[in-house]
C-alpha positions in Angstrom: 0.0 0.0 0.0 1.0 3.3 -0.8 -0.4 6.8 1.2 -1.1 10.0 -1.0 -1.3 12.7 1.1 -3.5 15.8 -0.8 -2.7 19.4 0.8 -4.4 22.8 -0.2 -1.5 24.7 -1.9 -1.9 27.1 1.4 -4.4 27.1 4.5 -5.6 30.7 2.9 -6.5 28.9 -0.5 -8.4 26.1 1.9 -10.5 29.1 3.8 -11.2 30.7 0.7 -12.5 27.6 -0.9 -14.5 26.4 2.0 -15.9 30.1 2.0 -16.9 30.4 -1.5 -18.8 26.6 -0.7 -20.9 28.4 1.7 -21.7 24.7 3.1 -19.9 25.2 6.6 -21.0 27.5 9.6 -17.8 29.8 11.1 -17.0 27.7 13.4 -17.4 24.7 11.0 -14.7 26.0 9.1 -12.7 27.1 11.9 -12.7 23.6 13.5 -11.9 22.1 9.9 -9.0 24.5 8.9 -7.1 23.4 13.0 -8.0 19.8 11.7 -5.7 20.9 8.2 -3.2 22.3 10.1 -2.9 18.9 12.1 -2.9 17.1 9.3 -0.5 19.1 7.6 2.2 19.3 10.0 2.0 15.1 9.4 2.7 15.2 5.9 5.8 13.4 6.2 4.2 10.3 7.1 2.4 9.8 3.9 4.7 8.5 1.0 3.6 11.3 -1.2 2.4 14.7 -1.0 0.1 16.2 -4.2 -0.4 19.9 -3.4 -4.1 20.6 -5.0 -3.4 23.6 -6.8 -5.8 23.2 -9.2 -8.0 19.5 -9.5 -7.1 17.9 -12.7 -2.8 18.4 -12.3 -3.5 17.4 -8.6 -5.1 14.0 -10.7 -2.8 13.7 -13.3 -0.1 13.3 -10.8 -2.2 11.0 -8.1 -2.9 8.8 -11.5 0.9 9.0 -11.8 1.4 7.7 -8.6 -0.8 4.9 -8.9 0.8 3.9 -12.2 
């Protein structure tokens, strides 16, 4: 087994995409973006890290991976 860890290229990109969702309370998002941060700050444990800058590259790559 492999582990693909997939980060938000920032935790400002995250809050702005969770904002522009509009499917999270404030504090919804505020727990979610200290959950990120968490998770994060473990990204060496994962055997790779895609940074999501935009979906289909952040695919490509995962589909490289996997290949």
């Amino acid at each position: 087994a492999i582990s693909i860890f997939v980060m938000p290229p920032s935790l400002q990109a995250l809050k702005r995409r969770l904002a522009k969702r509009k499917t999270e309370t404030t504090s919804e998002m505020t727990r979610r973006l200290a959950v990120a941060r968490r998770e994060i700050e473990a990204r060496s444990l994962y055997d790779f890290v895609v940074v999501n800058w935009k979906i289909n590259q952040a695919v490509k790559e995962i589909e490289s991976i996997l290949e």
